[in-house]
Steps between C-alpha positions, in 0.01 A plus 500: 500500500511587864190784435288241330570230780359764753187534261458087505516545901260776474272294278546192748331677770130455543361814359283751659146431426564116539640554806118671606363181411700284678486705840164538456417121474717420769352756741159406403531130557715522808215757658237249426727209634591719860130569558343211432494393873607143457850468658690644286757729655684650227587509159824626350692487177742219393679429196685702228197734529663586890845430403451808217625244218258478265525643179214605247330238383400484100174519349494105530663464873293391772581698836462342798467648813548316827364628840580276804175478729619480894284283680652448772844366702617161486637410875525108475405202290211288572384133333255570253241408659487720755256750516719778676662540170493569165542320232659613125168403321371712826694769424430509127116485495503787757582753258358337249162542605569870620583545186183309331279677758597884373234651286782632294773247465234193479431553134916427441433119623788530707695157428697315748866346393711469835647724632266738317105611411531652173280829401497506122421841348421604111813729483727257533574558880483224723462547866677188714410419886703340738428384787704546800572438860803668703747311565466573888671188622830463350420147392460316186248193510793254529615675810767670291604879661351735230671825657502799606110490654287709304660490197314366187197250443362226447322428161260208421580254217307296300617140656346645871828561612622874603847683316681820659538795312707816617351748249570818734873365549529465086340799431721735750826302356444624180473836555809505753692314233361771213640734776824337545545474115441875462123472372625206232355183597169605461550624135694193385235268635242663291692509203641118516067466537452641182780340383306130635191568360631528161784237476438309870155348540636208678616666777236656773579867556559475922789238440636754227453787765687321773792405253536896437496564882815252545643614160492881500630600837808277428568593209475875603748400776764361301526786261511753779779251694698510197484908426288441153245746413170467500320176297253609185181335536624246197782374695300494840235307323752298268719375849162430662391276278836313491485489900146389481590214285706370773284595818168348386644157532495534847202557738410899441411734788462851596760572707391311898128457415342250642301371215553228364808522219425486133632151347458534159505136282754370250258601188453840616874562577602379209232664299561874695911431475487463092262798495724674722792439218271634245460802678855571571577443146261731400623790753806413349458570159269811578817637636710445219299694249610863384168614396260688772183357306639173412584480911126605563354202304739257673372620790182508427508147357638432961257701648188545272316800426586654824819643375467815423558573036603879613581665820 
């Protein structure tokens, strides 16, 4: 099975011509952003679109892709009414009415749902902005040390109030972990995605993606300690999941980000956890079959149409 596992991981990757289409409407939308002559500064990618962990989406699959919009550093914390500073409604309506004001992006209605404005277009692409200051002080608003200076942002929320989030931190540990894991993580994360959206809904993907991160390089570790060869994909995936039942009852981060940590409730651990099982068993018994074609379907049945039939 190993040739039609590197087919699935071929198929998992975004193809070519959507791949156009999403540079293109990120490099169109971040040009009219930069030059719109209102304050804002910069605009970059975030999410699984930077982190290179999305996979293809289906016919049916939205696609989101998030751009944070610099618009400026953060030194200190001020009350809110002072004028010096700016507020997370502030912050918000800012590129929100950049946004409104474009000749080409107006007809989208951008929507507003902290910490993003929300472009909505008719392929099924949605284009997310957040806005951002710099976290050029160091400090949190409770005085807490938010460290090294420099690093990260600070997002507006819905409730007024203002949440870090270390996106180029996240997005460089996962490629020096893929690195570390001899180009693995990466690969696994994707396929445990397209293993989520068929058999996980519960579970958001980024919580999934962060148990990989902890999962995989361990796991790789302990086989190589212990002078065993190198995992298949079904047992990497297979011990992930088992790991993963255990570390998403505890707060889930990438690595030392300084974003907030994922707590995930009791009714989504204990929905992910039995799904988890499920899969497992299923790996399991995909395994155990003698027939090539019988093993295809099984797998099929885990990942969807984006195993490969033939190779």
């Amino acid at each position: 099975m190993e040739t039609h596992f590197n087919g699935l991981k071929q198929n998992l990757e975004l193809g070519d011509s959507f791949k156009e289409t999403v540079s293109a409407r990120h490099n169109a939308i971040r040009s009219v952003l930069e030059n719109a002559g209102v304050g804002i500064r910069d605009t970059k990618l975030i999410g699984s679109v930077r982190r290179k962990t999305r996979i293809h989406p289906r016919p049916e699959d939205e696609f989101d892709i998030d751009i944070l919009v610099d618009i400026g550093d953060c030194f200190n914390w001020v009350a809110a009414n002072d004028p010096s500073g700016i507020s997370a409604a502030q912050a918000l309506g800012k590129v929100h009415s950049t946004a409104s004001s474009s000749d080409r992006y107006s007809t989208k209605r951008p929507t507003t749902d902290a910490p993003t404005i929300t472009l909505t277009f008719a392929d099924n692409v949605k284009v997310e902005l957040v806005p951002a200051l710099r976290n050029a002080g160091g400090v949190g608003p409770r005085g807490e040390a938010v460290l090294p200076v420099g690093r990260g942002y600070w997002i507006p929320q819905n409730d007024g109030s203002w949440m870090h989030a270390d996106y180029d931190y996240e997005a460089e540990h996962i490629s020096a972990t893929n690195l570390a894991t001899g180009g693995r993580l990466v690969p696994a994360i994707k396929m445990l995605k397209a293993i989520r959206r068929m058999h996980i809904p519960n579970l958001r993907s980024f919580p999934l993606e962060v148990i990989a991160a902890t999962a995989v390089p361990l796991l790789i570790s302990h086989r190589a300690q212990n002078g065993g060869g190198r995992m298949s994909d079904p047992e990497l995936l297979q011990l992930t999941l088992l790991v993963g039942k255990e570390l998403m009852k505890s707060p889930l981060k990438l690595g030392q980000s300084n974003s907030p940590a994922v707590v995930l409730d009791a009714l989504t651990i204990a929905s992910a956890s039995s799904a988890f099982d499920d899969v497992v068993a299923r790996i399991r018994e995909a395994g155990d079959l003698t027939s090539d074609a019988a093993k295809v379907e099984a797998w099929r049945r885990i990942f969807g149409d984006a195993f490969p039939t033939r190779v």
